[in-house]
N, C-alpha and C positions, 0 to 999 in steps of 0.2 A: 534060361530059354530065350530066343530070338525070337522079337515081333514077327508075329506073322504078316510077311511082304503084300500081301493082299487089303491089309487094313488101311483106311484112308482115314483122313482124317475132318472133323466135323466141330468147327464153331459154331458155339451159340452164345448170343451177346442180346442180354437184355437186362436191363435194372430191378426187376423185380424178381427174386428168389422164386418164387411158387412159379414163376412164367419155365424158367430153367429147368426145376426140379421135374416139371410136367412135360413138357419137351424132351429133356435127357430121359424121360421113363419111356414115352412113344420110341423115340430112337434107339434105345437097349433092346426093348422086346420085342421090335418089328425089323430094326437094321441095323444086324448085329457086326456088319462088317466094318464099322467106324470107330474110329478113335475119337472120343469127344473132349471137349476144351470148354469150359465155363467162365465170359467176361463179362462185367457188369458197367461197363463202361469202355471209350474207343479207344482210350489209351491202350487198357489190357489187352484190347482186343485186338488193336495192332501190334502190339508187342509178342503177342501168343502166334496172328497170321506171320509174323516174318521170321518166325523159327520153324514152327511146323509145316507153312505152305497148304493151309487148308483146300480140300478139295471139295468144302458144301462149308455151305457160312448160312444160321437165320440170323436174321437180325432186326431189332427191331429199330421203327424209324424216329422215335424221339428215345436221346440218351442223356445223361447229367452232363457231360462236357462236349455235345455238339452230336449234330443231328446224323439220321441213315444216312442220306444223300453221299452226305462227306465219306461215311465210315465205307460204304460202297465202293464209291473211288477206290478210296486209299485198299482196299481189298482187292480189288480188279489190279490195282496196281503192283501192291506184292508179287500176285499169283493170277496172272490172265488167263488160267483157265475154272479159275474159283466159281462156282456154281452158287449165284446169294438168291436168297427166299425172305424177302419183306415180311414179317410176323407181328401187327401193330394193329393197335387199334386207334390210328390213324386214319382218316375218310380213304378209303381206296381211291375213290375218284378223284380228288383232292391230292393226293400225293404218288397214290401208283402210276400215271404217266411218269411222271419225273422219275422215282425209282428203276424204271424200268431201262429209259435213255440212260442214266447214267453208270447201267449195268446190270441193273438185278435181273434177274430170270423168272422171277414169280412173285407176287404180290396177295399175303391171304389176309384177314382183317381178322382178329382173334376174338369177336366173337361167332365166329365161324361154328360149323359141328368140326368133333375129333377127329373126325375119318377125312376129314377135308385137309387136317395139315400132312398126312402121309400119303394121301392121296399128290398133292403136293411138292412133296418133297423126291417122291417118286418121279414124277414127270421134269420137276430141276435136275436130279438128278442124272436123268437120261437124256439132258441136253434137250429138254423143249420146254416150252415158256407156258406159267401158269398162269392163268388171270380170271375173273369169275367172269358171267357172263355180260355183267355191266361193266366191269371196265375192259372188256374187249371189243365192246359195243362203243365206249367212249374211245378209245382209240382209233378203231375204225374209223367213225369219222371223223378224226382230228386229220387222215390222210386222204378221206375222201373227196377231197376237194380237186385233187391231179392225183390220184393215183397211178398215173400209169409214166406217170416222168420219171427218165432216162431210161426205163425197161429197154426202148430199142437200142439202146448200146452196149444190152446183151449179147455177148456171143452165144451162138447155139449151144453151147454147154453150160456156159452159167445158168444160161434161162433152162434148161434140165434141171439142174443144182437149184434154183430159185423157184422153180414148180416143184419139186420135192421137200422142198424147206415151208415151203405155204402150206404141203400137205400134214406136215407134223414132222416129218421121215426125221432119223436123228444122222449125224456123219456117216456113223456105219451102214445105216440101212442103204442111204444114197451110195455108197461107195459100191455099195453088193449089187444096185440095180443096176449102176451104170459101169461096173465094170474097169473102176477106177480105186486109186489107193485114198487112202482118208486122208492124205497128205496132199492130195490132189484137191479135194474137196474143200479141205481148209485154203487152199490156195485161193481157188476161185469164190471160196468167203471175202476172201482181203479184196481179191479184186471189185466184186461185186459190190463191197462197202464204198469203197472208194468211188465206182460210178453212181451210186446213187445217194451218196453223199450221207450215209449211215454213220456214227458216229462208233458204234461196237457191233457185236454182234447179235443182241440185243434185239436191237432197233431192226435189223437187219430180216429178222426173224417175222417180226410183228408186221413189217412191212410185206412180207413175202405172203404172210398169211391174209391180210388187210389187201391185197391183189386178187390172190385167190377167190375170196369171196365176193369179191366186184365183178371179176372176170367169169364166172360161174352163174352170177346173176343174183347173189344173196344179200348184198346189202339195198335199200328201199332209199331214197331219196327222204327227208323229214324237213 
């Protein structure tokens, strides 16, 4: 019988067995649509991402031969639309900025509660960015200092697409409100990154949101 075309596929790259074992049990009985892939190290685990083309990667950010940051990369790299979720018990504030710039899409610190990594891996999954409230509080103002540079060398659609992106909206949603193809959307991503000097899409995301709450009046001066 032929895979069913729908299944995607799901790395999880961490050194410690029980971390896997516990992870692969969340994801069997909550998100059955994934094909999963077990590496214990970044070799593997790039060895696994450049044949399957994962479409969700956790990983954790210290490994035996070289750290997330890298393994991130080189994951982004294979597959740029690879969805990564940071799974460590690593200081979030201490390493999820960096995590985040150099691609991840969420950052959970493991000794979180359980409902927190599906919770999680939900919101990566659907293409918007996790972060607890302290380190989106530390991000915040790591941009609050000019948040509002280049904004004005938005064209009136990007800055649509950029106030839809600050709100959460995922491609599709933005594409349905404004009446545009998701190909569109993605477009005036690139573009957008490029005026405001974002490095992925990522950054991209965190910044739009980190506007939003300036522009609204939520972030407090400290």
């Amino acid at each position: 019988m032929s895979a069913n075309p729908q299944t995607r596929d799901l790395l999880l790259v961490d050194d410690h067995p029980i971390i896997l074992v516990a992870v692969k049990a969340l994801v069997e009985s909550k998100m059955p649509g994934y094909r999963l892939h077990c590496a214990q190290c970044q070799a593997d685990a790039v060895e696994i991402a450049a044949t399957v083309k994962p479409a969700l990667a956790v990983v954790d950010m210290v490994l035996p031969d070289g750290d997330g940051l890298e393994l991130i990369r080189k994951l982004k790299d294979i597959n740029s639309t690879c969805k990564v979720l940071v799974f460590s018990m690593q200081s979030e504030l201490r390493y999820g900025p960096r995590a985040l710039k150099a691609g991840a899409s969420g950052y959970l610190m493991k000794g979180d509660r359980v409902s927190a990594l599906f919770e999680a891996l939900q919101m990566v999954e659907a293409g918007r960015i996790y972060c607890s409230p302290a380190l989106t509080e530390e991000m915040m103002r790591s941009w609050s200092k000019n948040p509002a540079a280049g904004i004005e060398t938005l064209s009136d659609r990007e800055f649509q697409v950029f106030r839809l992106m600050g709100e959460g909206r995922s491609t599709k949603e933005i594409s349905k409100l404004l009446e545009i193809s998701t190909k569109t959307v993605d477009s005036h991503r690139e573009n957008m990154k490029a005026k405001l000097g974002c490095s992925n899409s990522t950054e991209l995301l965190l910044q739009a949101r980190d506007w939003l709450g300036i522009a609204n009046g939520n972030i407090r001066d400290t």
